[in-house]
N, CA and C atoms as an extended XYZ file, in Angstrom:
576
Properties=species:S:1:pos:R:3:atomname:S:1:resname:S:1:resid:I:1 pbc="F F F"
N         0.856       -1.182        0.000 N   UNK     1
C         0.000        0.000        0.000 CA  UNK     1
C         0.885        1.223        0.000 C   UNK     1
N         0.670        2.190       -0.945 N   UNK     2
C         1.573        3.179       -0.988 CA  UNK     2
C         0.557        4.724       -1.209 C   UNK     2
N         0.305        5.122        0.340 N   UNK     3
C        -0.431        6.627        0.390 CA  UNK     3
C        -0.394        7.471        0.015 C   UNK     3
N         0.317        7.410       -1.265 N   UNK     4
C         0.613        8.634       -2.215 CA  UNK     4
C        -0.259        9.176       -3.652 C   UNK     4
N        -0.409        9.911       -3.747 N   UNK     5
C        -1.119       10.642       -4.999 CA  UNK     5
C         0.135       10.930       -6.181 C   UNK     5
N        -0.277       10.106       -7.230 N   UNK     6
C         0.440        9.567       -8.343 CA  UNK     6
C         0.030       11.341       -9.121 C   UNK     6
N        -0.956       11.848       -8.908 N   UNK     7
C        -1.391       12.913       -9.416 CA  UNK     7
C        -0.458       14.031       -9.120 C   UNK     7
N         0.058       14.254       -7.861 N   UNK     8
C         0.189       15.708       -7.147 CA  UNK     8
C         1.237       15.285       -6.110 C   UNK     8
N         1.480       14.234       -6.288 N   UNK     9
C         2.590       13.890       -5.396 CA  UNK     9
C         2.977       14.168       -4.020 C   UNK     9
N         1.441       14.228       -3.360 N   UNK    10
C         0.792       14.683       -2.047 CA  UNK    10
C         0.604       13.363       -1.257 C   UNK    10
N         0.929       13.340       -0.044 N   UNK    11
C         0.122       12.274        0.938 CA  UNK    11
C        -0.775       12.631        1.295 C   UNK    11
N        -1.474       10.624        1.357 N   UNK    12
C        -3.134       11.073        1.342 CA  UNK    12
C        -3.352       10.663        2.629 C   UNK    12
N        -4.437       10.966        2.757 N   UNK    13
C        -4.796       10.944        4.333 CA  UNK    13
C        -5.871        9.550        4.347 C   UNK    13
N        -5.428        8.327        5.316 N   UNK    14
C        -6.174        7.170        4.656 CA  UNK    14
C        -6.382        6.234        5.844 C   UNK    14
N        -6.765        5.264        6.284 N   UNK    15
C        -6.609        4.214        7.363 CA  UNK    15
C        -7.320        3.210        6.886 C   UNK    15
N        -6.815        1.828        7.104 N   UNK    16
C        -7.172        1.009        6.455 CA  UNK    16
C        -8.048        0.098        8.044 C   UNK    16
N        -9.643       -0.623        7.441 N   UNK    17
C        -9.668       -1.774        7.828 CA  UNK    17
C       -10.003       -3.216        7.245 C   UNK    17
N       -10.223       -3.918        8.449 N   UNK    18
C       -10.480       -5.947        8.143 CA  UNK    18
C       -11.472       -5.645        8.887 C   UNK    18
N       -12.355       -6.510        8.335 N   UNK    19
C       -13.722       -6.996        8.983 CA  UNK    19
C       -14.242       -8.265        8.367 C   UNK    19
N       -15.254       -8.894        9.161 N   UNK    20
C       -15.348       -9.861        8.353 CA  UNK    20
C       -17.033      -10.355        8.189 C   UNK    20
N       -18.179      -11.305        7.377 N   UNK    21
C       -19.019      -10.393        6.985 CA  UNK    21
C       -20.277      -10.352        7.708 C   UNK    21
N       -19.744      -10.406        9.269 N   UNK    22
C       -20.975      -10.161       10.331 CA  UNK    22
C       -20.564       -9.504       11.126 C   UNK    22
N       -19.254       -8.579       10.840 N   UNK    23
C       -18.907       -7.746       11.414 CA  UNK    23
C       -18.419       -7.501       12.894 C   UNK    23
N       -18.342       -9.115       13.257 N   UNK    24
C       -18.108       -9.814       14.865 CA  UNK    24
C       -16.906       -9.105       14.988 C   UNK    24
N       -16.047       -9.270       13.536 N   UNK    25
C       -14.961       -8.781       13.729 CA  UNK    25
C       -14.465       -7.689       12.830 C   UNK    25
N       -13.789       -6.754       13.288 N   UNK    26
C       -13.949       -5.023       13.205 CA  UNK    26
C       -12.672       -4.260       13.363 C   UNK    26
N       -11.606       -4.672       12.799 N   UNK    27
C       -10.118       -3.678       13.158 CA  UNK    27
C       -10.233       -2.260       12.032 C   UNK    27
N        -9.193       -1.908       12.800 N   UNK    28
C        -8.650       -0.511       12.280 CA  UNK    28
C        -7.089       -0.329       12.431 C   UNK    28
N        -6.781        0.319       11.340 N   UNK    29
C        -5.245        0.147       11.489 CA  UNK    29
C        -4.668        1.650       10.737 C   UNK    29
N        -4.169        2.507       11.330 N   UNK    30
C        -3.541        2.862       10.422 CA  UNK    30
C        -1.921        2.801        9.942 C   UNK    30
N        -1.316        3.599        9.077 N   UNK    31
C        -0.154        2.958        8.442 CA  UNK    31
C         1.176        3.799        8.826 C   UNK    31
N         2.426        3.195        8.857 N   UNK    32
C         3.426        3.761        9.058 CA  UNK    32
C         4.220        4.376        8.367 C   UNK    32
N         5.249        5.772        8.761 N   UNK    33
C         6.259        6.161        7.073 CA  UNK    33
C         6.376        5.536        6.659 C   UNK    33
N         6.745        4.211        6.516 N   UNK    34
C         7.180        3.103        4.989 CA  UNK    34
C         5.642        2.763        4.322 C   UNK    34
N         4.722        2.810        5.067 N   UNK    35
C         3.301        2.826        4.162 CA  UNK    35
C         2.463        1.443        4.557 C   UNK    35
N         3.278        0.812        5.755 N   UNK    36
C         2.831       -0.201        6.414 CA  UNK    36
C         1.355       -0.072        6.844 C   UNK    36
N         0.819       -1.384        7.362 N   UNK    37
C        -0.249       -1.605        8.112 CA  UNK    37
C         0.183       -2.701        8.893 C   UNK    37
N        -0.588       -2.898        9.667 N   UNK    38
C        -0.721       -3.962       10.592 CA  UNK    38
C        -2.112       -4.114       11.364 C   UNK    38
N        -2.457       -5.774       11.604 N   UNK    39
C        -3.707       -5.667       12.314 CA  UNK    39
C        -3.554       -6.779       13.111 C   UNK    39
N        -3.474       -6.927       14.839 N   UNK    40
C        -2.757       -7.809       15.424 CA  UNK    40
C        -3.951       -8.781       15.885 C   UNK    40
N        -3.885       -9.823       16.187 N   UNK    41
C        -4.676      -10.897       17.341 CA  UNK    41
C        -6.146      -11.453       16.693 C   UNK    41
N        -5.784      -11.331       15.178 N   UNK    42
C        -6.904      -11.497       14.100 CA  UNK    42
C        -6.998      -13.153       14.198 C   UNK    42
N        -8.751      -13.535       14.860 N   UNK    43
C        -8.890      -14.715       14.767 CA  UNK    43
C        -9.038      -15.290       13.057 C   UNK    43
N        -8.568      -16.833       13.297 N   UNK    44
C        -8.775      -17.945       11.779 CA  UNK    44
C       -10.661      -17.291       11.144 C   UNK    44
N       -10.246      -16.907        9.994 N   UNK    45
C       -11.909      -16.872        9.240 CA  UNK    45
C       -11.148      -15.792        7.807 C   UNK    45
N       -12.568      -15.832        7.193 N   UNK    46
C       -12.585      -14.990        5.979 CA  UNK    46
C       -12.666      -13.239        6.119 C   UNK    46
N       -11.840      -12.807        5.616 N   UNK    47
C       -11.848      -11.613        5.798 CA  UNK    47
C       -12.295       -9.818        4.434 C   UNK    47
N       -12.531       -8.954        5.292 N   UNK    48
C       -12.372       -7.994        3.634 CA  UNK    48
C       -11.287       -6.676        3.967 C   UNK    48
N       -10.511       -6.448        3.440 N   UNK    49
C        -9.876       -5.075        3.761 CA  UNK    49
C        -9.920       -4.125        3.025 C   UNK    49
N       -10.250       -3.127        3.463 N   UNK    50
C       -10.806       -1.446        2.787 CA  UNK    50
C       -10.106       -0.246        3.223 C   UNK    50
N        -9.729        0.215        2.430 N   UNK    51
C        -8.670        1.395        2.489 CA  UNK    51
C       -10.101        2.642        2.280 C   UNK    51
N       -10.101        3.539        3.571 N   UNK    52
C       -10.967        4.497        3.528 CA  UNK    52
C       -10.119        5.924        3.424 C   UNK    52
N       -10.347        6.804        2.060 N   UNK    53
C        -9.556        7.930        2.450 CA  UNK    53
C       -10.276        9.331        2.357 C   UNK    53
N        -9.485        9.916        2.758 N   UNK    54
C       -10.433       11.570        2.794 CA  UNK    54
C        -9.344       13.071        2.562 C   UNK    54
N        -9.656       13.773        2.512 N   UNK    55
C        -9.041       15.077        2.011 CA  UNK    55
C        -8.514       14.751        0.684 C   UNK    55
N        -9.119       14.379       -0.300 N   UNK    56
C        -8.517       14.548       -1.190 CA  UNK    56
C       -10.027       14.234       -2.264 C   UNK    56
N        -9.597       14.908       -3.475 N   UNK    57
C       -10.927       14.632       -4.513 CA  UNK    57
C       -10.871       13.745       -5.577 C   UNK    57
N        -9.443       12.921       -5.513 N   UNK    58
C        -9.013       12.788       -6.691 CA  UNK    58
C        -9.385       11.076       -6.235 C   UNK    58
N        -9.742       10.335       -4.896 N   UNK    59
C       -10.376        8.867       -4.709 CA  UNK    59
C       -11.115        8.736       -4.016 C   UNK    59
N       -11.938        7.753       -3.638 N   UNK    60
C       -12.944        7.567       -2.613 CA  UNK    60
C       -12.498        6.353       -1.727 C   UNK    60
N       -11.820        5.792       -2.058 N   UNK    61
C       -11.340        4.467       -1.183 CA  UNK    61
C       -10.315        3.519       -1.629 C   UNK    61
N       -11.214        2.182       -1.386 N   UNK    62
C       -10.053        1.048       -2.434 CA  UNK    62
C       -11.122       -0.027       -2.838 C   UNK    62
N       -10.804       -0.544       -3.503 N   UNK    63
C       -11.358       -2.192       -4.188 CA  UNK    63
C       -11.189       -2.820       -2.588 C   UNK    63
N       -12.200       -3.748       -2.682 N   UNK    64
C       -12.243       -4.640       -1.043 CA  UNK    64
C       -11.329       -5.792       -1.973 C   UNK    64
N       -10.717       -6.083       -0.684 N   UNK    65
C        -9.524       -7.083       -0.848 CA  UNK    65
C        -9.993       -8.387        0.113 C   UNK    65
N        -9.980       -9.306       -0.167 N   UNK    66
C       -10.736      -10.641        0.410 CA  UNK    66
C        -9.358      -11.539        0.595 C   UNK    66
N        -9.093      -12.001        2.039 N   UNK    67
C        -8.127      -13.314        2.886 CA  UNK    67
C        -8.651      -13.295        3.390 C   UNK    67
N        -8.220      -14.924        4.076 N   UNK    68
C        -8.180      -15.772        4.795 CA  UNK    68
C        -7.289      -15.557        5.532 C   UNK    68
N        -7.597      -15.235        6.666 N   UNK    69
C        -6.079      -16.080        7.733 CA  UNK    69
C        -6.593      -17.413        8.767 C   UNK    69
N        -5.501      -17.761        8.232 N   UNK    70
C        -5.500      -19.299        8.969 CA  UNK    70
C        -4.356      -19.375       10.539 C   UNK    70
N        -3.822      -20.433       10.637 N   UNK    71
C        -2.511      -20.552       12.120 CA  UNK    71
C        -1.780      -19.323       11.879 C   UNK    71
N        -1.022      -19.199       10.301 N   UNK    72
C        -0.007      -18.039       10.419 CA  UNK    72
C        -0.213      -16.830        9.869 C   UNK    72
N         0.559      -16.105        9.785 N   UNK    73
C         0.576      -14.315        9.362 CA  UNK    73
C         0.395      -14.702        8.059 C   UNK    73
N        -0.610      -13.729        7.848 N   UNK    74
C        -0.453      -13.272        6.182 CA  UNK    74
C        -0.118      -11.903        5.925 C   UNK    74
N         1.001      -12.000        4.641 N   UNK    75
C         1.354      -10.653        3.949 CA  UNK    75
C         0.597      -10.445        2.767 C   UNK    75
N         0.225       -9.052        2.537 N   UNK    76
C        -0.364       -8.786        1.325 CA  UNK    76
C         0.634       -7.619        0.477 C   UNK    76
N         1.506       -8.028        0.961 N   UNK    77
C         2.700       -7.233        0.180 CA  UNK    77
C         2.843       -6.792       -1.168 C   UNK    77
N         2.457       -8.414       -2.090 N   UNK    78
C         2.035       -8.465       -3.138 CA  UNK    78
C         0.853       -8.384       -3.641 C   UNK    78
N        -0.005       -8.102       -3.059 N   UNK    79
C        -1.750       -8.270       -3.189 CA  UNK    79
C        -1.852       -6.799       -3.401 C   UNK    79
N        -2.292       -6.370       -5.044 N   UNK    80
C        -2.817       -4.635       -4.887 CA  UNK    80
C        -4.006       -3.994       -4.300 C   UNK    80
N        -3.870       -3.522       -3.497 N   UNK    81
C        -5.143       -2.821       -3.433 CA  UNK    81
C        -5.326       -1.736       -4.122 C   UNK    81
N        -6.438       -1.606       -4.925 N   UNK    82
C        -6.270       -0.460       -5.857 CA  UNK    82
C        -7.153        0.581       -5.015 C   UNK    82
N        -6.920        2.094       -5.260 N   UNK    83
C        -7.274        3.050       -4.942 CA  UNK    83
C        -9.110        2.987       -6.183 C   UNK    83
N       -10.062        3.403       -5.813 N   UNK    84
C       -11.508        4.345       -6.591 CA  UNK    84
C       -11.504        5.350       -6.975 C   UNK    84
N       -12.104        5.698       -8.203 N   UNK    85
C       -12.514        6.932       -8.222 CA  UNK    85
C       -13.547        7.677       -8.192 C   UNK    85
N       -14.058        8.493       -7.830 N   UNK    86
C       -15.501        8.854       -7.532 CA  UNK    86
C       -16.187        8.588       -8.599 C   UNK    86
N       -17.871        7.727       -8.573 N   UNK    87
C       -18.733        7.165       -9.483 CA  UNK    87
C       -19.777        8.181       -9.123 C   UNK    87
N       -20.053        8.539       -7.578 N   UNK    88
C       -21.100        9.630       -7.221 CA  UNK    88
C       -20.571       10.570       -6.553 C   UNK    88
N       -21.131       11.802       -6.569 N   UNK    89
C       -20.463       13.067       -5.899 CA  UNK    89
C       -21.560       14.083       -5.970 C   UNK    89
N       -21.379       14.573       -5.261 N   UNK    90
C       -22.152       16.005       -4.629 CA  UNK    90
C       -22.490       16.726       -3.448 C   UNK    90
N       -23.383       17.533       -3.260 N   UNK    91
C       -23.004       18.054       -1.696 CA  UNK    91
C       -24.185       17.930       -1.711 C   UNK    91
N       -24.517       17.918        0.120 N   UNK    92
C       -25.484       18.355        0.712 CA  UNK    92
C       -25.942       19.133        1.729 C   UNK    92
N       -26.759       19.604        1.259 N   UNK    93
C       -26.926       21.073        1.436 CA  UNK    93
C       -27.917       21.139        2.792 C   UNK    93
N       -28.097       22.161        3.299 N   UNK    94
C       -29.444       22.129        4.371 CA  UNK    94
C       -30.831       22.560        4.059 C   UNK    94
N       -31.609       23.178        4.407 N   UNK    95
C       -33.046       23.263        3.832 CA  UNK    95
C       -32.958       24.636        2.846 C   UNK    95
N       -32.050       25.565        3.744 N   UNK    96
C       -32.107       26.918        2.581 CA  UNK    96
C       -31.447       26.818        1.566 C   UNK    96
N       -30.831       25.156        0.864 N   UNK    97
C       -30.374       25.212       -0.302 CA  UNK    97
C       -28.787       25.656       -0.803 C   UNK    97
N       -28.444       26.233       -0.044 N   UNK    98
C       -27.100       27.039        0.066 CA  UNK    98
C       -25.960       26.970        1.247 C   UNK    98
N       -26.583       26.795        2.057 N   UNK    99
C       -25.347       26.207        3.000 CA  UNK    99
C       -25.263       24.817        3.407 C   UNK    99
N       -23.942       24.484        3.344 N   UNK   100
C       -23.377       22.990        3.216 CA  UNK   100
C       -23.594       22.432        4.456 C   UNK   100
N       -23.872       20.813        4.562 N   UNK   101
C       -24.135       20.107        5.555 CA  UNK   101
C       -22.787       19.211        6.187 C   UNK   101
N       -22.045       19.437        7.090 N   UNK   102
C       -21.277       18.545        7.269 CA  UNK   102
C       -21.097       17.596        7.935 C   UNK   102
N       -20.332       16.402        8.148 N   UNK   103
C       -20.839       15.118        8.503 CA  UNK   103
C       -21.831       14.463        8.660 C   UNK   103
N       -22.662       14.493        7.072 N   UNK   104
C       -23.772       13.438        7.276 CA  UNK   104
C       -23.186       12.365        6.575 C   UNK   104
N       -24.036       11.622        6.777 N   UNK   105
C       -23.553        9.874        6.156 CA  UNK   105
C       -24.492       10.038        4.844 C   UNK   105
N       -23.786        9.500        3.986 N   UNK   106
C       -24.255        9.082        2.772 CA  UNK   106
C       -24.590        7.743        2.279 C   UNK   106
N       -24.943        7.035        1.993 N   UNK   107
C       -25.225        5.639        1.866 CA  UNK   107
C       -25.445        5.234        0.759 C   UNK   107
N       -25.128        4.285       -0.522 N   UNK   108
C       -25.391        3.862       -1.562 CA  UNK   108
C       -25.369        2.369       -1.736 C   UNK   108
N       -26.693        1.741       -2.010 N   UNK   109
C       -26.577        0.106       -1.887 CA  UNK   109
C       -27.712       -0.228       -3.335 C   UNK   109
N       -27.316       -1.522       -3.571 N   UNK   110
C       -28.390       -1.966       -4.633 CA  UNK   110
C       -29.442       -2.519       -3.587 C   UNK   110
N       -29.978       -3.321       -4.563 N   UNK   111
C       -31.729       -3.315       -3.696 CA  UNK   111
C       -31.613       -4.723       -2.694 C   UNK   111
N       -30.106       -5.311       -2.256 N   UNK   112
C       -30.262       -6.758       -1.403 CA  UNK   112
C       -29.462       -6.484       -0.459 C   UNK   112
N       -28.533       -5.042       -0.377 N   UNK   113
C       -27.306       -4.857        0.112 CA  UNK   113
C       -26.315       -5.127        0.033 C   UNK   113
N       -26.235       -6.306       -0.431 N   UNK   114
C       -25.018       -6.864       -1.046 CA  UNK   114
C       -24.001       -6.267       -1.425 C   UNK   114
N       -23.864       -5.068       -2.137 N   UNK   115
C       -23.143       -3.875       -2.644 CA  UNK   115
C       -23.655       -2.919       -2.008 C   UNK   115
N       -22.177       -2.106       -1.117 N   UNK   116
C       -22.697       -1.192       -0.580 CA  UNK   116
C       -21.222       -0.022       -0.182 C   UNK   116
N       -21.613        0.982       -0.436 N   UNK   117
C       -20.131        2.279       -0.042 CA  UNK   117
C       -21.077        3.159        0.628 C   UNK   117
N       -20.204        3.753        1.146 N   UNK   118
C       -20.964        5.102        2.252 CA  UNK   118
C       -19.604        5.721        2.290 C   UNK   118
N       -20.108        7.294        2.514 N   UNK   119
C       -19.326        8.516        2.551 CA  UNK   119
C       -19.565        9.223        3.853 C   UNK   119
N       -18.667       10.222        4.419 N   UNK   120
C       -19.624       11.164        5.618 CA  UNK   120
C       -19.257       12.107        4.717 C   UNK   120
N       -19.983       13.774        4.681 N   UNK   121
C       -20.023       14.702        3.982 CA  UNK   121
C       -18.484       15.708        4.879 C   UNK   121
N       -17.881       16.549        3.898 N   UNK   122
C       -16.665       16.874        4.366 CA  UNK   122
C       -17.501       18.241        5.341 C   UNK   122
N       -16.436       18.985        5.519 N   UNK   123
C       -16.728       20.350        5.600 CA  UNK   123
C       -17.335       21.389        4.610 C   UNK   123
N       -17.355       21.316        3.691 N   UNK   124
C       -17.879       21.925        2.461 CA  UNK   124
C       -19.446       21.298        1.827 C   UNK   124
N       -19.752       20.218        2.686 N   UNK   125
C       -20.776       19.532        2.452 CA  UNK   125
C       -20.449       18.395        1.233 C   UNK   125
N       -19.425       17.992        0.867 N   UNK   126
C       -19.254       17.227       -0.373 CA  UNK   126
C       -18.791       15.765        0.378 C   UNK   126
N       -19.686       14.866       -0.410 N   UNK   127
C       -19.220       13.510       -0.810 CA  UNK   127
C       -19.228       12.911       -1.795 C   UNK   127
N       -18.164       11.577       -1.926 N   UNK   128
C       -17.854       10.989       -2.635 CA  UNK   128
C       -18.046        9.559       -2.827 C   UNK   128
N       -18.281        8.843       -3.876 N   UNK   129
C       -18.727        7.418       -3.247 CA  UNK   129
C       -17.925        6.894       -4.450 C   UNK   129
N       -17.142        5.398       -4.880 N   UNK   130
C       -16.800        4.794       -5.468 CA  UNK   130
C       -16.661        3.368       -5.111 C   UNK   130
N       -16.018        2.618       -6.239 N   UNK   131
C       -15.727        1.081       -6.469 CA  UNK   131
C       -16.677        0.421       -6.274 C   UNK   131
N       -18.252        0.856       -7.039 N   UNK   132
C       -19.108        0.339       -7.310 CA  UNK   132
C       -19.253       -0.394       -8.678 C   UNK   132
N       -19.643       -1.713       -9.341 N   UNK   133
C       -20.119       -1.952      -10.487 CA  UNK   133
C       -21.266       -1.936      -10.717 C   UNK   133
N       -21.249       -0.738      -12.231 N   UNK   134
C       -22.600       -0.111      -12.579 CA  UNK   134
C       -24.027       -1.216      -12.903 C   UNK   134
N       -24.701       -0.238      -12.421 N   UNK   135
C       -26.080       -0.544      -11.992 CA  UNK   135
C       -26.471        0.605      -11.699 C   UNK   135
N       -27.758        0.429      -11.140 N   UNK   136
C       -29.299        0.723      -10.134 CA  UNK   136
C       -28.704        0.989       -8.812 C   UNK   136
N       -28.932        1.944       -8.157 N   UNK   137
C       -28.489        1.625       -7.155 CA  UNK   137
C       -29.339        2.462       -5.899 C   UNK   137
N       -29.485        2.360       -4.563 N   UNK   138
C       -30.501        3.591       -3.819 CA  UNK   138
C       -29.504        4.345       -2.579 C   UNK   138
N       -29.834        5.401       -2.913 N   UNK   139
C       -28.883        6.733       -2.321 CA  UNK   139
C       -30.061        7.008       -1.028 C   UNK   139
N       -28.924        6.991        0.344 N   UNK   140
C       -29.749        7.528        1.645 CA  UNK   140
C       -28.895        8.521        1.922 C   UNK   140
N       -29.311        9.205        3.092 N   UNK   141
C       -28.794       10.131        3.508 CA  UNK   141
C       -28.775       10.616        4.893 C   UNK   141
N       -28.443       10.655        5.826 N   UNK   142
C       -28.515       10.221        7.435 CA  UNK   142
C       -27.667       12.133        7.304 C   UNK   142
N       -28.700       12.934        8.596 N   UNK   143
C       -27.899       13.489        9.016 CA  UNK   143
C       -27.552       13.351       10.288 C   UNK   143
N       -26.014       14.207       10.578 N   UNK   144
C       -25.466       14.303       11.590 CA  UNK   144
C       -26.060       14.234       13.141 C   UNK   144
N       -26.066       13.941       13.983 N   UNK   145
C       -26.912       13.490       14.874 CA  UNK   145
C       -27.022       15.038       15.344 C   UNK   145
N       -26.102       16.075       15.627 N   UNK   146
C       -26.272       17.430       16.308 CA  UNK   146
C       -27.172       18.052       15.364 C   UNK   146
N       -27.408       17.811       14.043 N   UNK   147
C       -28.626       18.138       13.221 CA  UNK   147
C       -29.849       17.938       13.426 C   UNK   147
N       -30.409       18.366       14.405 N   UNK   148
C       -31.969       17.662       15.090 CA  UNK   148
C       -33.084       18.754       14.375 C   UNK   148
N       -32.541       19.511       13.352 N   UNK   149
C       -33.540       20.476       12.767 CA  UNK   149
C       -34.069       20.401       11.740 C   UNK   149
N       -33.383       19.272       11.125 N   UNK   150
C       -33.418       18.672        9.489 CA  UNK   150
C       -33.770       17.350        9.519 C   UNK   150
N       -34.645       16.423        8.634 N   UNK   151
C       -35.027       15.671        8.575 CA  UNK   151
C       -34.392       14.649        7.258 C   UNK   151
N       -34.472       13.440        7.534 N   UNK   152
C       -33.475       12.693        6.580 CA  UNK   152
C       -34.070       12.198        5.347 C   UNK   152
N       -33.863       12.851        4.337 N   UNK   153
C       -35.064       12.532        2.768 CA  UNK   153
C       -35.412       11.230        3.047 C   UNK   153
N       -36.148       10.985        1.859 N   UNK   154
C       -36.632        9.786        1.235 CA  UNK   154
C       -35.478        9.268       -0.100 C   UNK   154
N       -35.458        8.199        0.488 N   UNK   155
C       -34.288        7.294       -0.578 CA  UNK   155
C       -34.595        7.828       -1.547 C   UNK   155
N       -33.958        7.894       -2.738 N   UNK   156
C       -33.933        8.066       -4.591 CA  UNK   156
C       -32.807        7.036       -4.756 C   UNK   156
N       -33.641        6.637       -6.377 N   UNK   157
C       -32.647        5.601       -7.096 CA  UNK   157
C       -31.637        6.041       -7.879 C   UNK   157
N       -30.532        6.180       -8.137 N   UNK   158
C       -29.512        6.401       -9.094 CA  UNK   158
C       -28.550        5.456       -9.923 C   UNK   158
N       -28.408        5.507      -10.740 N   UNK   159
C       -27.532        4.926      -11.942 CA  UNK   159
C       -26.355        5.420      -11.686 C   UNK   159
N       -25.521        4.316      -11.361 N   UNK   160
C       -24.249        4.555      -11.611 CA  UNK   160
C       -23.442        3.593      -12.621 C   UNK   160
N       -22.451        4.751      -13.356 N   UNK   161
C       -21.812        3.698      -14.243 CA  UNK   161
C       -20.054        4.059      -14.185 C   UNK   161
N       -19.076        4.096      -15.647 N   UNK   162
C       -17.994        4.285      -14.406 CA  UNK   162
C       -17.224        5.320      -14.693 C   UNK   162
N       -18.162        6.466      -15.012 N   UNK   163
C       -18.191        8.369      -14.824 CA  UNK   163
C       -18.468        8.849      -13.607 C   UNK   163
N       -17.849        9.918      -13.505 N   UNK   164
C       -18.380       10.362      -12.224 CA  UNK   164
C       -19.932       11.371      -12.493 C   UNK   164
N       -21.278       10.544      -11.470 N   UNK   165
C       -22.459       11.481      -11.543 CA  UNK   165
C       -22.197       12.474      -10.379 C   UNK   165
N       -22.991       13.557      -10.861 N   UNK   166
C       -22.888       14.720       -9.581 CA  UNK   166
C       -24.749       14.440       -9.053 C   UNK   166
N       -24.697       14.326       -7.930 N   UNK   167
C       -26.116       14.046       -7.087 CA  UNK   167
C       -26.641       15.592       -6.286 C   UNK   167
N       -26.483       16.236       -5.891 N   UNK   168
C       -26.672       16.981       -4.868 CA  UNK   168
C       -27.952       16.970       -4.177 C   UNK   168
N       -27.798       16.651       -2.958 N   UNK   169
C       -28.988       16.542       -2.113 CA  UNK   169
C       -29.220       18.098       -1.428 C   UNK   169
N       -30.919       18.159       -1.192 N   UNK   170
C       -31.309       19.427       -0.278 CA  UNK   170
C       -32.019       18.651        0.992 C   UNK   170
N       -31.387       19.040        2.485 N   UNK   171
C       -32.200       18.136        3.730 CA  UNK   171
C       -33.352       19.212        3.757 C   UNK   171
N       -34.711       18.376        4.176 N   UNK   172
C       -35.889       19.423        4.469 CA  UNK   172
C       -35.806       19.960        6.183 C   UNK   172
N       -36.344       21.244        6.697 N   UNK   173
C       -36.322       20.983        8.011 CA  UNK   173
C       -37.742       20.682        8.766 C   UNK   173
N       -37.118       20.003        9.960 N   UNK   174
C       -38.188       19.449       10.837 CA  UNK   174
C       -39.269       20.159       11.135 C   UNK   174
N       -40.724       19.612       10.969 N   UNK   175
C       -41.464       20.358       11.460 CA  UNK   175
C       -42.337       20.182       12.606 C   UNK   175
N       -42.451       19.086       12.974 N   UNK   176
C       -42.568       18.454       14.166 CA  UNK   176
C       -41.826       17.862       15.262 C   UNK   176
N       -41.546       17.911       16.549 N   UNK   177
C       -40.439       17.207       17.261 CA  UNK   177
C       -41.293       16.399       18.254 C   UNK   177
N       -40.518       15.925       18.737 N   UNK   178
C       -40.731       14.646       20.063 CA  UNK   178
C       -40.103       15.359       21.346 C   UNK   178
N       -40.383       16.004       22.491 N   UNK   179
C       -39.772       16.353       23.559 CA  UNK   179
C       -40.289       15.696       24.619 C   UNK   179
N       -39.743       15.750       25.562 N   UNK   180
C       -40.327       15.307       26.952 CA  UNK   180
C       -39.297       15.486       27.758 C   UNK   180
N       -39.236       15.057       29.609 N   UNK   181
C       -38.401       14.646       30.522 CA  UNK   181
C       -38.084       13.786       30.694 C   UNK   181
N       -36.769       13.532       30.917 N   UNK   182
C       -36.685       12.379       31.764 CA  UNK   182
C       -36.740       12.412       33.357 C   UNK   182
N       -37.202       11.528       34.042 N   UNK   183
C       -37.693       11.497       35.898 CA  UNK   183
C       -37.402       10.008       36.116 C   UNK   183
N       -37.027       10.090       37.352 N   UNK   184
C       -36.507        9.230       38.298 CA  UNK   184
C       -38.013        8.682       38.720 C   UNK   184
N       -38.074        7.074       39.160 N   UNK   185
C       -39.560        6.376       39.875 CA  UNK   185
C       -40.193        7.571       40.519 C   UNK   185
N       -39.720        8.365       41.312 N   UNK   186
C       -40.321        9.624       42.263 CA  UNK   186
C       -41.175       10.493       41.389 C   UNK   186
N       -40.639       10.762       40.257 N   UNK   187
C       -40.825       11.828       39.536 CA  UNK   187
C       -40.224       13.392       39.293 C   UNK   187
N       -39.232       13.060       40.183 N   UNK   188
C       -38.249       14.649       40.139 CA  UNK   188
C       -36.990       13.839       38.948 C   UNK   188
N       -36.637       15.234       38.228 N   UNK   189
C       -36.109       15.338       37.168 CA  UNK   189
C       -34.742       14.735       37.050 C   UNK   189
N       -34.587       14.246       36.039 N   UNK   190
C       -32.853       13.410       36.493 CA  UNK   190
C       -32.221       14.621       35.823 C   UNK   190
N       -31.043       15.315       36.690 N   UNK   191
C       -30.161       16.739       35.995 CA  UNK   191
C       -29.222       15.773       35.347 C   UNK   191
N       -28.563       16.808       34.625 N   UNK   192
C       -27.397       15.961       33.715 CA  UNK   192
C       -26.020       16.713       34.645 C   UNK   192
């Protein structure tokens, strides 16, 4: 794995994980100056590894990479992981249309889940989604949990193929809420 931009000759900002596909199991690793990884005390089973990166416009991730580890270490020294390039992109915006939403989750899956990438939105409100094969596919959109004023659309379907589409979402805002207290058996108020 080599964190470099072949483009601009910039380091990218990236961390790689393994998981495996019930998610029992869940590492994170990131990499060292020589461009290393490591992921220690990984039980025997099938695995996927995904290179997630950000600050940069020019990828969205990596191709999932599929081992096994068995009794001993495995190297993927020789195993490429290839870098994506954005298939979907756009920002999202808040209800007045014009100012950017940041850290919402983006979500893109076909209709069994089976295939699936997700983005969080940067600071500028932009995400990116790649290393999908084209199809049909349904775009969600989760906002940020400190966003309690905006409400989370209704799925839309999109086509992706292997151009980059521009999507841009608008969140609507809330017009109804849920409030109440919380109280102790007594009924006096639990303070925070």
């Amino acid at each position: 794995l080599v964190p470099w931009s072949s483009d601009n000759n910039a380091r990218l900002h990236l961390s790689v994980d393994l998981s495996n596909a019930d998610q029992t199991v869940n590492k994170h690793s990131d990499y060292d100056s020589a461009s290393n990884f490591k992921f220690g005390s990984v039980p025997a089973g099938t695995y996927t590894v995904h290179v997630n990166i950000w600050d940069t416009e020019l990828y969205t991730g990596s191709e999932n990479v599929s081992l096994t580890v068995g009794a001993g270490a495995v190297d993927l020294t020789g195993t490429p992981i290839r870098l994506t390039i954005p298939q979907l992109s756009g920002v999202v915006y808040r209800p007045d249309g014009v100012t950017p939403l940041p850290n919402a989750n983006v979500n893109l899956h076909n209709a069994d889940q089976s295939l699936r990438q997700n983005s969080n939105t940067d600071q500028n409100g932009k995400y990116r989604i790649g290393g999908l094969p084209a199809g049909t596919y349904t775009l969600e959109v989760n906002p940020p949990n400190d966003a309690n004023d905006v409400v989370r659309p209704d799925p839309v379907e999109v086509t992706i193929t292997t151009s980059n589409k521009t999507h841009n979402i608008t969140l609507t805002t809330a017009r109804k809420f849920v409030s109440g207290t919380v109280k102790y058996a007594n009924g006096t108020g639990v303070a925070c």
